[in-house]
N, C-alpha and C positions, 0 to 999 in steps of 0.2 A: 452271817451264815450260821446254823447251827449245829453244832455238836453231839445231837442225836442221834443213834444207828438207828437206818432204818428199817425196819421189822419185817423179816419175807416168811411169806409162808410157801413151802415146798410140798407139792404133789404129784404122793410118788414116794413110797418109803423105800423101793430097792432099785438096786439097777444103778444108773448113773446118778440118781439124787445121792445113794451112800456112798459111791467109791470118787464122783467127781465135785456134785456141788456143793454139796454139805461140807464140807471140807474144806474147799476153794471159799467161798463163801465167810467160810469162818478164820481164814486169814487174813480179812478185810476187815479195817475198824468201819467201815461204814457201815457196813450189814453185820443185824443180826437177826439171825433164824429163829423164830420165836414159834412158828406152828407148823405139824406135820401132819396133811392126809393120806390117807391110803384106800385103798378099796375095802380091805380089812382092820376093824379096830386094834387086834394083834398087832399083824403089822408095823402100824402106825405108834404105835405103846413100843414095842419093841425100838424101831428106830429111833424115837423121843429120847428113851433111856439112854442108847449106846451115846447119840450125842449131844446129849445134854438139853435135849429142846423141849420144853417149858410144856406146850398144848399139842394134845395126838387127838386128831378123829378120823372114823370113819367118814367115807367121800358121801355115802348117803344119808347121815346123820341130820341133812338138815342146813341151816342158814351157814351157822358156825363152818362147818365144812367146805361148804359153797366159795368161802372167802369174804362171809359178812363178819369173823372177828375182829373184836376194834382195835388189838394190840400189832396188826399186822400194818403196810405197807406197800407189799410187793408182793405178787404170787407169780 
């Protein structure tokens, strides 16, 4: 079995992503939140920072957004 957390990406920077998953989430060794989009690049930069998550895009940005990052896992 391996010992990798695995990488979710959350879309969706406010609302229940900030006050319940993000959170939730990050008291699990198995998951880690590694990408956050949003409708707005803001947004998404803003919530990246407050919790520490690594990659913020815009939802129309393109592949990256869509959920074709390779560090992700889970969306």
């Amino acid at each position: 079995m391996s010992t990798q957390a695995i990488g979710v990406k959350i879309i969706g920077a406010g609302g229940r992503a900030g006050y319940r998953h993000v959170p939730t989430l990050r008291t699990l060794p198995e998951f880690e939140v590694v990408t956050v989009a949003a409708r707005r690049m803001e947004s998404a930069q803003n919530a990246a920072e407050k919790f520490g998550i690594p990659y913020a895009f815009a939802v129309h940005l393109g592949p990256r957004a869509r959920g074709d990052h390779p560090v992700r896992d889970l969306v």
